[in-house]
VOKE-496726 format. One record per residue: residue in three letters; residue number from 1; y negated, x, z of N, C-alpha, C, O in turn. Coordinates in steps of 0.05 Angstrom, whole numbers, always signed. Atoms other than C-alpha are relative to their C-alpha. Layout:
# residues N
     r     k       ny       nx       nz      cay      cax      caz       cy       cx       cz       oy       ox       oz
   ALA   NUM        Y        X        Z        Y        X        Z        Y        X        Z        Y        X        Z
...
END
This chain:
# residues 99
     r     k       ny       nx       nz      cay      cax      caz       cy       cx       cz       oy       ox       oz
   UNK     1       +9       +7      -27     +213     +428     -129       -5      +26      +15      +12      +43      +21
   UNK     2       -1      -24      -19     +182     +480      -88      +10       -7      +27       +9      -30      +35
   UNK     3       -3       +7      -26     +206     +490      -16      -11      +25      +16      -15      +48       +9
   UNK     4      +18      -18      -20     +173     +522      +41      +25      +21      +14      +49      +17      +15
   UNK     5      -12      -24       -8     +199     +583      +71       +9       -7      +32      +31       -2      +41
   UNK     6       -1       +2      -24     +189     +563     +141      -12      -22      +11      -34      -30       +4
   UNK     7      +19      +31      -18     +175     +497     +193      -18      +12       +1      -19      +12      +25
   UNK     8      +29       -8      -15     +115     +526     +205      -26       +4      -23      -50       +6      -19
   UNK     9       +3       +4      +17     +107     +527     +130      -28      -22       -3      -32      -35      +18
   UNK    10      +11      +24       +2      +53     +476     +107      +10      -17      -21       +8       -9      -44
   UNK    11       -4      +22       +7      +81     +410      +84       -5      -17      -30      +10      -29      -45
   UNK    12       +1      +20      +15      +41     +380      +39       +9       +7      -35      +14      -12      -49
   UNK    13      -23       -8      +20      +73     +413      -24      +13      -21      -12      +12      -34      -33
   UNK    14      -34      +22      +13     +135     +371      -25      -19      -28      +22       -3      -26      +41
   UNK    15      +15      +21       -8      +87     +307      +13       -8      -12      -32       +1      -33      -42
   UNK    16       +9       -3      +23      +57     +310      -52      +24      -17      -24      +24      -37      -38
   UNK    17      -20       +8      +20     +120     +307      -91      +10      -24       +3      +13      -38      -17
   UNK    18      -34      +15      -16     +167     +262      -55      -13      -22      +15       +2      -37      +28
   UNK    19       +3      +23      -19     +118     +211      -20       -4      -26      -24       -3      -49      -14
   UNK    20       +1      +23      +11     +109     +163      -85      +22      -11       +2      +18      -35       +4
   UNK    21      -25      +15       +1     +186     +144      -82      -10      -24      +30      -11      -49      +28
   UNK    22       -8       +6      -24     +179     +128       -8      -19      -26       +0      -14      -48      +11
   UNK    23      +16      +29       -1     +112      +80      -27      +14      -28       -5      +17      -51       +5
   UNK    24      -14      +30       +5     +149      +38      -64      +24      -11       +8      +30      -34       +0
   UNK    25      -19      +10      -20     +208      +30      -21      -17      -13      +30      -11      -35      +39
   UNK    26       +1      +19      -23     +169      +16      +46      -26      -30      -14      -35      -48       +0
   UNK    27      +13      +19      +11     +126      -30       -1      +17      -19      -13       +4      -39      -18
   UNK    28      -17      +24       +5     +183      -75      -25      +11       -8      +27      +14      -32      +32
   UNK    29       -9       +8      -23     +210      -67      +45      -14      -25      +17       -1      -41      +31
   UNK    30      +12      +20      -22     +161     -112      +80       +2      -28      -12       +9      -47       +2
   UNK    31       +1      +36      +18     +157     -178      +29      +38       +3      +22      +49      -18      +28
   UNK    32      -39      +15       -1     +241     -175      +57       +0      -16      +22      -14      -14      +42
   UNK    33       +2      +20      -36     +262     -232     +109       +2      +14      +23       -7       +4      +44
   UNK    34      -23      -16      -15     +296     -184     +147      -15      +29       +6      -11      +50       -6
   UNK    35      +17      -20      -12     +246     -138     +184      +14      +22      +15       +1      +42      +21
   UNK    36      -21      -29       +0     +309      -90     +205      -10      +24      -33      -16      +48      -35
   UNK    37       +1      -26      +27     +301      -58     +129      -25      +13       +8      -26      +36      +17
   UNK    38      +29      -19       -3     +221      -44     +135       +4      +20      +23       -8      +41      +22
   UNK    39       -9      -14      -33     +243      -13     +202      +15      +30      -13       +2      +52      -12
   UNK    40      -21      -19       -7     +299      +34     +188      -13      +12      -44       -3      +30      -57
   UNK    41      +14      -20      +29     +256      +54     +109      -26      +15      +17      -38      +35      +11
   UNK    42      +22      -15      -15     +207      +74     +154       +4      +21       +4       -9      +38       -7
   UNK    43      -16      -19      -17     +252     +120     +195      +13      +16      -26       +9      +40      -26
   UNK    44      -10      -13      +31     +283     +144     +127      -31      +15       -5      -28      +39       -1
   UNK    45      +23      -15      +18     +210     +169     +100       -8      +18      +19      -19      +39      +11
   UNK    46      +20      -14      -12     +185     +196     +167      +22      +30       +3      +15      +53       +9
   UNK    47      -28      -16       +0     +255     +234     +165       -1      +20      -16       +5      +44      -14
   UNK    48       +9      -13      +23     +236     +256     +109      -17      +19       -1      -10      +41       -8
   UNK    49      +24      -14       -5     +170     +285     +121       +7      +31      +16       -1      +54      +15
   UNK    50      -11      -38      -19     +210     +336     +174      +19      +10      -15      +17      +33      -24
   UNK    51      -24      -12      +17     +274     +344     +137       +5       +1      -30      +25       +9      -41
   UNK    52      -14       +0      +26     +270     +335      +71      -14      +18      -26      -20      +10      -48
   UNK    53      +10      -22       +9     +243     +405      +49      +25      +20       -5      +25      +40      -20
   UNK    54      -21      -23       +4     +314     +436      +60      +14       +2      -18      +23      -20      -23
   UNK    55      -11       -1      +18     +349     +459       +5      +21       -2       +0      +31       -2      +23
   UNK    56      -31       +2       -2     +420     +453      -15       +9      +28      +14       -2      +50      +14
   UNK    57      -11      -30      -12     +463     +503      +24      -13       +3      +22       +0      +22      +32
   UNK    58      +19       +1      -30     +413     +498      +94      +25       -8      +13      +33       +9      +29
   UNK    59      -20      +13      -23     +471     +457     +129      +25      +14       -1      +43       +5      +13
   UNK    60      -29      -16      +13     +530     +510     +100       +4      +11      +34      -14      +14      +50
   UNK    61       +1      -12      -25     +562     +537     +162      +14      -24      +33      +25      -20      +55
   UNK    62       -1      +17      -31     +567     +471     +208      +30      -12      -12      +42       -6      -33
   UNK    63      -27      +17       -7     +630     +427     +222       +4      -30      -22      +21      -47      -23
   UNK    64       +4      +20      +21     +609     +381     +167      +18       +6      -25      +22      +30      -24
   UNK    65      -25       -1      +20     +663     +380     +104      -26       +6      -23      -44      -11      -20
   UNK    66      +16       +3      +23     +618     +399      +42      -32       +0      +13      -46      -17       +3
   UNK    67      +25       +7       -8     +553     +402      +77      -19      +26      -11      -42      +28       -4
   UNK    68      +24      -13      +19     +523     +459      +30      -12      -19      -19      -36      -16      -23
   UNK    69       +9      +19      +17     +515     +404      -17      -27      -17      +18      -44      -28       +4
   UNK    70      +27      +14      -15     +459     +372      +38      -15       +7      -18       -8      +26      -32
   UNK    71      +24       -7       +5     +395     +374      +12      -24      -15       +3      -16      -37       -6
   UNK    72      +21      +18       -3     +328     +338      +24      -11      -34       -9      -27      -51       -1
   UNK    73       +8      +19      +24     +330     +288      -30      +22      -25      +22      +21      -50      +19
   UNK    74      -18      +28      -16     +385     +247      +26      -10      -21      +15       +2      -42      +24
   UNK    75      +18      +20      -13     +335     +214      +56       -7      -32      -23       +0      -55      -21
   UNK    76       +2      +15      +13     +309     +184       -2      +28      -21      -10      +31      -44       -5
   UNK    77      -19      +15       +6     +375     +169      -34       +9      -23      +25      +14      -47      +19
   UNK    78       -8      +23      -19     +393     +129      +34      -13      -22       +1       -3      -44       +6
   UNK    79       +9      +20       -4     +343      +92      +32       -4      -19      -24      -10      -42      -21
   UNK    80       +7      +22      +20     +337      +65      -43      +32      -11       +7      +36      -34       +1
   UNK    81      -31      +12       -3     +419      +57      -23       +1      -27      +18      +15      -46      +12
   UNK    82       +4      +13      -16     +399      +17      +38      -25      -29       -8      -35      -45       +8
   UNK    83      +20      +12       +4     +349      -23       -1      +26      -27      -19      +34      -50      -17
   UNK    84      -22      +17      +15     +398      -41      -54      +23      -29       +6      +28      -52       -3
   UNK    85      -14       +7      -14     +447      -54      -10       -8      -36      +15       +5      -56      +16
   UNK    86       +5      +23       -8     +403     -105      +26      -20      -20      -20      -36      -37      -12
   UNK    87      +13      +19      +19     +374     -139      -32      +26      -13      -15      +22      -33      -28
   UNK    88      -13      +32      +12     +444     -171      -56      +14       -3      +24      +36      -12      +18
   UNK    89      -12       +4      -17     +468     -175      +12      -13      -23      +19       -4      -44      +28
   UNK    90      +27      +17      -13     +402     -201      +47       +6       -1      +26      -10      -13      +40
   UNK    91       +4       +2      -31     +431     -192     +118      +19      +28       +4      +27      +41      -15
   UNK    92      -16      -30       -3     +472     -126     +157      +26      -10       -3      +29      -33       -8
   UNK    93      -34       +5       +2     +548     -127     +154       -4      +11      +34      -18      +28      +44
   UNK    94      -10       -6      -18     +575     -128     +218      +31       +6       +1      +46       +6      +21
   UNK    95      -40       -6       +9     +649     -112     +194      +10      +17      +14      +34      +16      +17
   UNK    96      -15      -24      -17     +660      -51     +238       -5      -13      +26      +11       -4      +42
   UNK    97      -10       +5      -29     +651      -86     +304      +25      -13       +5      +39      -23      -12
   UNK    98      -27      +13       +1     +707     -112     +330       -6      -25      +25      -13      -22      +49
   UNK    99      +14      +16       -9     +692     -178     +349      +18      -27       +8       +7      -47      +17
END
């Protein structure tokens, strides 16, 4: 995977690489009942497009536990996780509110 040196860098490089995953996630996303997923795979890919050029080790330094391990590819993974997730679930968990 190449990565660009700098935001200011041009993009389409890793666009190139990294945007077939994202087709076929926001392309299963829409057939779903549940128009929250297409929504928030969206927000995952466009996330993507700004952040997901940085390499491992970019986040080293912050208040985060292990956050050299970040790297660009978290976008994606969230979202085939978030796909998964709502394909044997088929609705959100509300378990953390307190209700």
């Amino acid at each position: 995977m190449m990565v660009p040196l700098s935001e200011e860098s041009d993009r389409s490089v890793f666009q190139k690489e990294h945007s077939i995953p994202f087709l076929h996630i926001i392309q299963s996303s829409t057939l779903h009942p549940n128009n929250h997923l297409h929504k928030i795979q969206r927000s995952f890919a466009h996330f993507s497009t700004l952040y997901g050029n940085r390499p491992a080790g970019y986040h080293k330094g912050t208040e985060l536990k292990r956050a050299k391990l970040l790297d660009g590819s978290l976008f994606v993974r969230a979202a085939l996780l978030t796909a998964k997730y709502m394909g044997e679930a088929n609705t959100w968990s509300i378990s953390g509110f307190l209700w």
